[in-house]
Biopython code that builds the backbone (N, CA, C, O; Angstrom):
import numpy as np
from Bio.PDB.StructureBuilder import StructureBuilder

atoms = [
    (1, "UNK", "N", (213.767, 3.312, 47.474)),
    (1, "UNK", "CA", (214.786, 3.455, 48.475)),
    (1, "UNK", "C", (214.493, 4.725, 49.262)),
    (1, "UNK", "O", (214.807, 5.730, 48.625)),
    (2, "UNK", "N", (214.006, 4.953, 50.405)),
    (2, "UNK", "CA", (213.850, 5.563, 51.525)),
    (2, "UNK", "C", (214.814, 6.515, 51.763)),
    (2, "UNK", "O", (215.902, 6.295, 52.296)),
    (3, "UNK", "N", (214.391, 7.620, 51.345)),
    (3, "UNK", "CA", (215.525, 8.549, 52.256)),
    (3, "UNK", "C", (215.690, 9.976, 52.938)),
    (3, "UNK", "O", (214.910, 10.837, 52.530)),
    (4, "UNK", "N", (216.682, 10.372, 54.010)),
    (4, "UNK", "CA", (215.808, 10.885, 54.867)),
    (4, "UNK", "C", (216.238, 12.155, 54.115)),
    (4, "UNK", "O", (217.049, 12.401, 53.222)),
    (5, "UNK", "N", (214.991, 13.150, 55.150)),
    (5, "UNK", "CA", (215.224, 14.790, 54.528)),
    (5, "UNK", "C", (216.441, 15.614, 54.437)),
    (5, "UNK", "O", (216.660, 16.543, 53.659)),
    (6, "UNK", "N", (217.570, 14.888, 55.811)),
    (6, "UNK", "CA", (218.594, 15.637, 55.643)),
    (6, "UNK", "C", (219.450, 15.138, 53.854)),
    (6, "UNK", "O", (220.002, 15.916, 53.076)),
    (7, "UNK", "N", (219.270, 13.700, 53.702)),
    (7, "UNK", "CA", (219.685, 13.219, 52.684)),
    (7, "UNK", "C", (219.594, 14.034, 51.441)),
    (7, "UNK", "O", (220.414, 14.481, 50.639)),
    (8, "UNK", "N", (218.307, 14.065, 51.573)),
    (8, "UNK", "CA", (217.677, 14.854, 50.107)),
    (8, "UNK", "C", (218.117, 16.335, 49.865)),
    (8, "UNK", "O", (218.233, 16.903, 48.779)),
    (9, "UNK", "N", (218.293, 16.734, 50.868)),
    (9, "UNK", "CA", (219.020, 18.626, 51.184)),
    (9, "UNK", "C", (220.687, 18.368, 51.069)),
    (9, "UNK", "O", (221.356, 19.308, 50.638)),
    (10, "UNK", "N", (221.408, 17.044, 51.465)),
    (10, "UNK", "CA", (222.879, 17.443, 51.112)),
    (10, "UNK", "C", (222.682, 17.027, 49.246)),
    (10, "UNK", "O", (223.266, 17.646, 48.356)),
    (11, "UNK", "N", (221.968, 16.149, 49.078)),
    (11, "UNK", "CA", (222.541, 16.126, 47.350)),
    (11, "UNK", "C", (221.529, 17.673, 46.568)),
    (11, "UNK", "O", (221.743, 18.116, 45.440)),
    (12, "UNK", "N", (220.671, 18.114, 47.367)),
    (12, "UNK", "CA", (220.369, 19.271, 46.645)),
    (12, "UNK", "C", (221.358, 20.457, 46.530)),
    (12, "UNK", "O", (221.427, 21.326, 45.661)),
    (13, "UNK", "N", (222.082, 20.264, 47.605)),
    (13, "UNK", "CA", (223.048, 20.965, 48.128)),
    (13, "UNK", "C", (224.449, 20.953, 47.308)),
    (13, "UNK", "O", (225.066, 21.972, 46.993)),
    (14, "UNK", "N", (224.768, 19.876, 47.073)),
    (14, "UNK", "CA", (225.712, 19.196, 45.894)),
    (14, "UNK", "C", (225.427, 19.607, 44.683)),
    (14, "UNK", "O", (226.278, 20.232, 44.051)),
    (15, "UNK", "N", (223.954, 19.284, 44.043)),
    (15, "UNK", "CA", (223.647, 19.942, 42.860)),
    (15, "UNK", "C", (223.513, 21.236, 42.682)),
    (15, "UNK", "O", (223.426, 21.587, 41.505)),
    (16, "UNK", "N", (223.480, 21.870, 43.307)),
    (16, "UNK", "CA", (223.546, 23.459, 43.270)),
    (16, "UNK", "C", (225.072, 24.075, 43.376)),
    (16, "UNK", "O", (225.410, 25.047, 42.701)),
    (17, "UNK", "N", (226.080, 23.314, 44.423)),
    (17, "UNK", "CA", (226.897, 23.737, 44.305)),
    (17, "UNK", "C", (227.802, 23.322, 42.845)),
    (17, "UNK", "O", (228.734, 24.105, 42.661)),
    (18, "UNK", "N", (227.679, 22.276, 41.840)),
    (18, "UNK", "CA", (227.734, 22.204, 40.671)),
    (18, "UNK", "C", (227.213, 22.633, 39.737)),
    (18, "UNK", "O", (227.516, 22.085, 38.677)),
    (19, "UNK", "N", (226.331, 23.643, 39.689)),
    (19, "UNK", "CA", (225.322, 24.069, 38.934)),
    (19, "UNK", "C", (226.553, 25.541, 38.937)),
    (19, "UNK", "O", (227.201, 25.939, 37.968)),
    (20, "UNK", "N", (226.560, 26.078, 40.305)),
    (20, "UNK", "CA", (227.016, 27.504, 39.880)),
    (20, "UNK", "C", (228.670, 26.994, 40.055)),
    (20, "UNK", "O", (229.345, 27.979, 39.757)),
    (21, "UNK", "N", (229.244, 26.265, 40.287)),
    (21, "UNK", "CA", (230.696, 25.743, 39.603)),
    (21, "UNK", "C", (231.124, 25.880, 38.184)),
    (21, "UNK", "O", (232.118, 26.433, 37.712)),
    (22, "UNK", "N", (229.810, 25.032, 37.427)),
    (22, "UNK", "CA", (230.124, 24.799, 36.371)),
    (22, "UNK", "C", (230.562, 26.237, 35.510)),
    (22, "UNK", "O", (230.072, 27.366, 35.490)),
    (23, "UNK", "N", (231.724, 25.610, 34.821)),
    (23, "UNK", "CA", (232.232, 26.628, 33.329)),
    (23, "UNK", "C", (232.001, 25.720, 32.569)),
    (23, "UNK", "O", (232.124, 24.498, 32.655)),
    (24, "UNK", "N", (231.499, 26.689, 31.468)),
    (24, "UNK", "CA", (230.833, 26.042, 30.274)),
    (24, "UNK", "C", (232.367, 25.558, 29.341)),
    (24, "UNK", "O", (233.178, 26.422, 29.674)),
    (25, "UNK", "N", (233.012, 24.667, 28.441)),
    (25, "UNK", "CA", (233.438, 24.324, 27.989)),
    (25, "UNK", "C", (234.170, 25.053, 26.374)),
    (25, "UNK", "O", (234.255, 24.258, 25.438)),
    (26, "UNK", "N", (234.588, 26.313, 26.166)),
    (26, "UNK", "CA", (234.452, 26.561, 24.861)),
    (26, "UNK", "C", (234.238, 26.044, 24.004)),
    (26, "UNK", "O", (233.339, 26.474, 23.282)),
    (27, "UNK", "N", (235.022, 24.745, 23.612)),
    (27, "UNK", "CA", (234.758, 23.791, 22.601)),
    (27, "UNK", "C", (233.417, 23.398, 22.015)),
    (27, "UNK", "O", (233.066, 23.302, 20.839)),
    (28, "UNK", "N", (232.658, 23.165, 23.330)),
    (28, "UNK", "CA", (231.286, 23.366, 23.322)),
    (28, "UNK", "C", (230.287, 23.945, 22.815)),
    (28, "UNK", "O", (229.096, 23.636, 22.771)),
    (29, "UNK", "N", (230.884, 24.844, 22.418)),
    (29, "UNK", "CA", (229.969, 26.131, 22.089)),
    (29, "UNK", "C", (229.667, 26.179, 20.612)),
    (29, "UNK", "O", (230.610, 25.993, 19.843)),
    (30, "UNK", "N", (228.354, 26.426, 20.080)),
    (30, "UNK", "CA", (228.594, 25.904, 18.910)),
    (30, "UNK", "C", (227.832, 27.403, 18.005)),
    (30, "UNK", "O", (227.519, 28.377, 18.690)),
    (31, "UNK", "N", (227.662, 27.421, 16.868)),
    (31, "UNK", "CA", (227.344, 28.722, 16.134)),
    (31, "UNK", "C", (225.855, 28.512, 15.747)),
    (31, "UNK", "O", (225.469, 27.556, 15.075)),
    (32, "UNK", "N", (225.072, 29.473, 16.222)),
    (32, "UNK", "CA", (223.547, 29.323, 15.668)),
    (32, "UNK", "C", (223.080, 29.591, 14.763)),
    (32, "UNK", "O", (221.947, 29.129, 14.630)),
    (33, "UNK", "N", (223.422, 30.147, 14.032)),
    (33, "UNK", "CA", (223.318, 30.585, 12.874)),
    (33, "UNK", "C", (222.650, 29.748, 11.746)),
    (33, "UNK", "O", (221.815, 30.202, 10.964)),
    (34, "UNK", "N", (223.158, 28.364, 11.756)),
    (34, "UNK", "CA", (222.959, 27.421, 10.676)),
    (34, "UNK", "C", (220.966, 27.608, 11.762)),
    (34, "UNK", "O", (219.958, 28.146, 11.306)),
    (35, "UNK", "N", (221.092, 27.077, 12.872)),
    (35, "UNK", "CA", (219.839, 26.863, 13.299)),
    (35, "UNK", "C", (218.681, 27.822, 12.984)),
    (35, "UNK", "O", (217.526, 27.507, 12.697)),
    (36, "UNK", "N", (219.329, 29.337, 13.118)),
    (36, "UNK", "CA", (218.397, 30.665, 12.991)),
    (36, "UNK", "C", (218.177, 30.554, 11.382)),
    (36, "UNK", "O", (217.162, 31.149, 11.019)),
    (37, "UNK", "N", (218.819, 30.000, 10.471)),
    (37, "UNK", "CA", (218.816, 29.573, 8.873)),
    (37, "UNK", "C", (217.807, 28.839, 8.974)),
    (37, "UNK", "O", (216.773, 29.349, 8.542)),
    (38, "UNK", "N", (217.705, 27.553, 9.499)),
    (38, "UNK", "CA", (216.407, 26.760, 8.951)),
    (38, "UNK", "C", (215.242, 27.350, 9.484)),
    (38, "UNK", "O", (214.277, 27.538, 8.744)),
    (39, "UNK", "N", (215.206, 27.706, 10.823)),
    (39, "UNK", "CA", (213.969, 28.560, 11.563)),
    (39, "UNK", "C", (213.379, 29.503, 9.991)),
    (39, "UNK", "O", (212.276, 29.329, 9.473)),
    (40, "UNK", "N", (214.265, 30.308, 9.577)),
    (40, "UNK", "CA", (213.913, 31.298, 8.632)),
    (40, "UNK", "C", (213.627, 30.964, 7.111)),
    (40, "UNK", "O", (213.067, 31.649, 6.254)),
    (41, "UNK", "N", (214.219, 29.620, 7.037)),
    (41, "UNK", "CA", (213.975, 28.560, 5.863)),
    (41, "UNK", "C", (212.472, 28.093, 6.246)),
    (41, "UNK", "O", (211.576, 28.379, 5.452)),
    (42, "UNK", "N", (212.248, 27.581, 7.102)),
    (42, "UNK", "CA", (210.800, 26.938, 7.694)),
    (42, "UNK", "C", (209.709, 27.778, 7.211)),
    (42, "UNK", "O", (208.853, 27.553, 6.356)),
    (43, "UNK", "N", (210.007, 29.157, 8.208)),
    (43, "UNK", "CA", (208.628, 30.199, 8.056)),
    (43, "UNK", "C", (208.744, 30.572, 6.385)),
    (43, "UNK", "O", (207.597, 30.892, 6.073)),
    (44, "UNK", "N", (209.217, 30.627, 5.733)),
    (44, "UNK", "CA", (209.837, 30.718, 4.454)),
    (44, "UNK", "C", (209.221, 29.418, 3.436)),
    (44, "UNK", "O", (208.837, 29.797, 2.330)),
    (45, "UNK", "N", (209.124, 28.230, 3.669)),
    (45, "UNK", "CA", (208.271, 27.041, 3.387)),
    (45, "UNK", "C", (206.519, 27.451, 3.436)),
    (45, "UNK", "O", (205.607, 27.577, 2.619)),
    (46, "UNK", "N", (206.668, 27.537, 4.602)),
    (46, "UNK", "CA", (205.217, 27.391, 5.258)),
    (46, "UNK", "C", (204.683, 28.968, 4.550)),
    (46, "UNK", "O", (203.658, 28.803, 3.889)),
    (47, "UNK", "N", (205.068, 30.108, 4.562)),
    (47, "UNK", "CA", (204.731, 31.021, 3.862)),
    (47, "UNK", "C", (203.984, 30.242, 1.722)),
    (47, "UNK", "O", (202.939, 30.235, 1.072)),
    (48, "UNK", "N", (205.454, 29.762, 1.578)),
    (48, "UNK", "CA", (205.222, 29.143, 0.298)),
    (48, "UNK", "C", (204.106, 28.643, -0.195)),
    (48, "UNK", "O", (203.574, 28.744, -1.301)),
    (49, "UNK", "N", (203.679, 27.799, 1.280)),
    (49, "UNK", "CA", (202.586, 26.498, 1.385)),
    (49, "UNK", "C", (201.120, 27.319, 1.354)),
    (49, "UNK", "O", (200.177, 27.096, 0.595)),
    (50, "UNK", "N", (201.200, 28.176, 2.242)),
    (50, "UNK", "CA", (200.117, 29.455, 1.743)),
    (50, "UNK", "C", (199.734, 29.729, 0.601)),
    (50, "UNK", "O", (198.653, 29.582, 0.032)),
    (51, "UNK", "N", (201.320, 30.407, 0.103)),
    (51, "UNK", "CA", (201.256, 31.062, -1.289)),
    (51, "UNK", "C", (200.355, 30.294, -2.738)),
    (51, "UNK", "O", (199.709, 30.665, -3.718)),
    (52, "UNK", "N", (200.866, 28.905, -2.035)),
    (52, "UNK", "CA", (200.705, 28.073, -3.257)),
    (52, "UNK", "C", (199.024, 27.020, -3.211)),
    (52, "UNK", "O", (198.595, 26.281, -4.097)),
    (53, "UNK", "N", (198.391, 27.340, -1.823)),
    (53, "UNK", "CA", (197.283, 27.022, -1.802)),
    (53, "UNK", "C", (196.222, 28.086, -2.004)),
    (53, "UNK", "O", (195.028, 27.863, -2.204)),
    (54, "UNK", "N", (196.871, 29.392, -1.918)),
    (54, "UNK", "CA", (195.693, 30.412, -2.581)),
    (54, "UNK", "C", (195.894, 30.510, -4.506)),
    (54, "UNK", "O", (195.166, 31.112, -5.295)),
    (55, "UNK", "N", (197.094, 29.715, -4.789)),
    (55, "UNK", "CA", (197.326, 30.054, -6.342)),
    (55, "UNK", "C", (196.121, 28.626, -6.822)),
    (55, "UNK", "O", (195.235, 28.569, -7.675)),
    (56, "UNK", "N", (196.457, 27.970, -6.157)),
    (56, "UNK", "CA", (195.609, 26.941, -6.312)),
    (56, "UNK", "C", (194.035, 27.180, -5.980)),
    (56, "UNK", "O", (193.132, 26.908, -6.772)),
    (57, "UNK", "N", (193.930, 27.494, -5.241)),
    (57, "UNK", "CA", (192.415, 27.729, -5.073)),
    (57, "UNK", "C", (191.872, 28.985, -6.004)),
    (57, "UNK", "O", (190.714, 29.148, -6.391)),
    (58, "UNK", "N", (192.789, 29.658, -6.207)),
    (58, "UNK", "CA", (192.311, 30.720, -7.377)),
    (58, "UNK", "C", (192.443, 30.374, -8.925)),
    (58, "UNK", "O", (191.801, 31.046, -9.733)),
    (59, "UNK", "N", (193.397, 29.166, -9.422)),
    (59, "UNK", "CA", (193.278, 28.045, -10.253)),
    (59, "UNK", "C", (191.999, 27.616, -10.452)),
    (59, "UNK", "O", (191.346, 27.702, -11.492)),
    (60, "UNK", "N", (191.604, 27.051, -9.182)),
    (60, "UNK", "CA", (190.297, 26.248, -9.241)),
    (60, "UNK", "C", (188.953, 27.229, -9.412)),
    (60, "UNK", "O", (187.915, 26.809, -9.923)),
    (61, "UNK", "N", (189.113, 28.579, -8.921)),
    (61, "UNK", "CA", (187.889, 29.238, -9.052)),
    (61, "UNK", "C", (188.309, 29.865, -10.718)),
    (61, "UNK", "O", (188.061, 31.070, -10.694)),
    (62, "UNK", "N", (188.553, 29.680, -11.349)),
    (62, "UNK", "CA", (189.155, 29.786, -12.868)),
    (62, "UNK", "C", (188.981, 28.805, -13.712)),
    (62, "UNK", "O", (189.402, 28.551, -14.841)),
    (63, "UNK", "N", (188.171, 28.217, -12.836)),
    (63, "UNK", "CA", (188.018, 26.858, -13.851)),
    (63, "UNK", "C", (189.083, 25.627, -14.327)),
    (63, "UNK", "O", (188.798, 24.801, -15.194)),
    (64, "UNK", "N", (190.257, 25.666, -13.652)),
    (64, "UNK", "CA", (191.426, 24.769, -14.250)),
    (64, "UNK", "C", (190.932, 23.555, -13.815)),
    (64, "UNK", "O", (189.802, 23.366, -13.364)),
    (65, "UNK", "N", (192.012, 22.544, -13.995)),
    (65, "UNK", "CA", (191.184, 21.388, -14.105)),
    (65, "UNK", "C", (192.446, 20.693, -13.089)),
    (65, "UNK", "O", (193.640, 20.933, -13.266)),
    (66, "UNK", "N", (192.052, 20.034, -12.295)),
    (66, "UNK", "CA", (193.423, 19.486, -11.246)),
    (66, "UNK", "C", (194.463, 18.933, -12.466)),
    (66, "UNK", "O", (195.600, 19.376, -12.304)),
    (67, "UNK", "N", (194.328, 18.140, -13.542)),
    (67, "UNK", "CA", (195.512, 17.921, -14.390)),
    (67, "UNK", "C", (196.128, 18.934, -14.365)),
    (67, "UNK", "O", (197.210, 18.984, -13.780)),
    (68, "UNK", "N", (195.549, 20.091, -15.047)),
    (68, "UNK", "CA", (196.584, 21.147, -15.220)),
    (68, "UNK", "C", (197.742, 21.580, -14.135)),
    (68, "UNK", "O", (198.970, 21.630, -14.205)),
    (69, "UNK", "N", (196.722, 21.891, -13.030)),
    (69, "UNK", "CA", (197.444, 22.184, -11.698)),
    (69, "UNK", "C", (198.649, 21.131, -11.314)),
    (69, "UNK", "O", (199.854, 21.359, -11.208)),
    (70, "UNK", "N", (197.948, 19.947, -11.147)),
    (70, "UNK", "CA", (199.007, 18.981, -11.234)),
    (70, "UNK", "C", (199.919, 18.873, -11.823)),
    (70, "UNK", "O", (200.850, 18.422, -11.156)),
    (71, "UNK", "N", (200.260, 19.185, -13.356)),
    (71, "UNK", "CA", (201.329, 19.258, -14.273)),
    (71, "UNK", "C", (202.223, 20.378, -13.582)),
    (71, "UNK", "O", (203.423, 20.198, -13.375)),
    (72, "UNK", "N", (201.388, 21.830, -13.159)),
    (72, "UNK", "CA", (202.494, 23.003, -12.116)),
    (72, "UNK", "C", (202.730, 22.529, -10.980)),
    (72, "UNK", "O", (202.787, 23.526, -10.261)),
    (73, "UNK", "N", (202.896, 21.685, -10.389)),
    (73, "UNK", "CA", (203.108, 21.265, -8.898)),
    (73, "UNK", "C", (204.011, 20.314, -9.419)),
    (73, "UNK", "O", (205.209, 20.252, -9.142)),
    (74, "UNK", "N", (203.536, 19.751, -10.003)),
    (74, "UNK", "CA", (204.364, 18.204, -10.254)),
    (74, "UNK", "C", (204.115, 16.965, -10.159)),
    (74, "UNK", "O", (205.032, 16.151, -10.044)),
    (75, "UNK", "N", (202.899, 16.624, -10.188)),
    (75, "UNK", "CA", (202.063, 15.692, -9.744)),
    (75, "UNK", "C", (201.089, 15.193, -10.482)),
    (75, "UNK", "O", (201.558, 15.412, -11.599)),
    (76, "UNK", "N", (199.578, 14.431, -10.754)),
    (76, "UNK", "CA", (199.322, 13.757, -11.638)),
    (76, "UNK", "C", (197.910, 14.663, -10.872)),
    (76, "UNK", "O", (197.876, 14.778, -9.647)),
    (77, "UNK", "N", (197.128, 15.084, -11.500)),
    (77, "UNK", "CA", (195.942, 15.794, -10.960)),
    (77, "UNK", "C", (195.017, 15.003, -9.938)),
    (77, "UNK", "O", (194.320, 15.485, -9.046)),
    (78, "UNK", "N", (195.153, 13.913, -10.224)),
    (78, "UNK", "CA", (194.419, 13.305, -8.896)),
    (78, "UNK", "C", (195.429, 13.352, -7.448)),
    (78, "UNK", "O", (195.150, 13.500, -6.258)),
    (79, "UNK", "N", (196.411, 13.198, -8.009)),
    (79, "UNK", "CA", (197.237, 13.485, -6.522)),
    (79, "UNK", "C", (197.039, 15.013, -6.093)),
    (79, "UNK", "O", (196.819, 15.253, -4.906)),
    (80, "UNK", "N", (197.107, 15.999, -6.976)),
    (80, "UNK", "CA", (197.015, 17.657, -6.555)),
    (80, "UNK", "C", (195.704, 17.359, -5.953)),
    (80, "UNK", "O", (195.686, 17.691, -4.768)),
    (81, "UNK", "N", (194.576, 16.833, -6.382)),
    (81, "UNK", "CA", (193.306, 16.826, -5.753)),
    (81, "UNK", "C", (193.348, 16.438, -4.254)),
    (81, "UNK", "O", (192.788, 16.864, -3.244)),
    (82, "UNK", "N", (194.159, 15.545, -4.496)),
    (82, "UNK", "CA", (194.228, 14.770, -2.908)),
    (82, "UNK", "C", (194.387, 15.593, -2.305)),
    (82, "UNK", "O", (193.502, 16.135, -1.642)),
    (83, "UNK", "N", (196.020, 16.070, -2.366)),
    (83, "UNK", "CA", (196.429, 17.497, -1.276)),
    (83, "UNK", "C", (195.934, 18.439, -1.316)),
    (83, "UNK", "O", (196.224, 19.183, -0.379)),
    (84, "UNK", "N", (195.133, 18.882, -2.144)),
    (84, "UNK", "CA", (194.778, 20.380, -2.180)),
    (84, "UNK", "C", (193.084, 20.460, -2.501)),
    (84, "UNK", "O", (192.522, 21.555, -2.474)),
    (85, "UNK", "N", (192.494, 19.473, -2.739)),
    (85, "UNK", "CA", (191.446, 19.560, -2.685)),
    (85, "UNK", "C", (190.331, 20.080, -2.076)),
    (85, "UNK", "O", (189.433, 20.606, -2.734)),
    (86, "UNK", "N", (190.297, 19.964, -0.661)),
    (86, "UNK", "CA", (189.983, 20.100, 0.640)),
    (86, "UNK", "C", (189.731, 21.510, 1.297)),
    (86, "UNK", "O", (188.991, 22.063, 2.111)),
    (87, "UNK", "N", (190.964, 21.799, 0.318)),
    (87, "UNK", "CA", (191.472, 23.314, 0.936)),
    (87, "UNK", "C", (190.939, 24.255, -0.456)),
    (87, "UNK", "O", (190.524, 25.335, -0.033)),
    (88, "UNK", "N", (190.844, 24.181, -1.745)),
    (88, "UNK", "CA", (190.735, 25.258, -2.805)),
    (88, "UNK", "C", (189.683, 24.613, -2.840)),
    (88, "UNK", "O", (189.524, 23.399, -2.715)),
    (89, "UNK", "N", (188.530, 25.869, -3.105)),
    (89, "UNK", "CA", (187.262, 26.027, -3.460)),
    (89, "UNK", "C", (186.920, 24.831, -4.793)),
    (89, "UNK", "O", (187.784, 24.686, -5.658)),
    (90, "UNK", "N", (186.032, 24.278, -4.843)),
    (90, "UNK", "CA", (185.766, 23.188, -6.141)),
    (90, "UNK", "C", (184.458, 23.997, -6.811)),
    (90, "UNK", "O", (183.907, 23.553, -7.819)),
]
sb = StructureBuilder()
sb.init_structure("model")
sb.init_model(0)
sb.init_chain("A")
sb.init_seg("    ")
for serial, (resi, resn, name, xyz) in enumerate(atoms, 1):
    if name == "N":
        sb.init_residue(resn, " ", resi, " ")
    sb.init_atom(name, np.array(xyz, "f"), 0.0, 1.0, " ", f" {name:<3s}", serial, name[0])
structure = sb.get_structure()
């Protein structure tokens, strides 16, 4: 649908004048906190995931045997192999 330039400048014109109209809603407004929690839960994981692939790879340069490892993770040593194989020194 075709339309002309003045067209396109009054609804830009419209949207701007709703843009700085708008009041935000209090109700709306919500608390971040829970969000800044998982952010800090996350890096907090992923730190873990580190932690627990150098315990593992220093496992493996120790001679353990993926069963073992597997029994500390929780898993059946061929599965620890799977995930972590790749990554800790054999």
């Amino acid at each position: 649908m075709p339309r002309t330039l003045q067209e396109i400048l009054n609804q830009q014109d419209e949207l701007a004048r709703r843009f700085e109209d708008h009041e935000p809603d209090p109700a709306d407004r919500r608390d971040p906190a829970p969000l800044a929690a998982m952010r800090k839960a996350m890096a907090k994981r992923a730190q873990a995931e580190r932690d627990l692939l150098d315990a593992v790879t220093a496992a493996r340069d120790a001679g353990y045997s993926w069963a073992a490892i597997g029994a500390i993770v929780g898993t059946s040593g061929e599965a620890a192999r799977q995930r972590y194989g790749r990554h800790a020194h054999m």
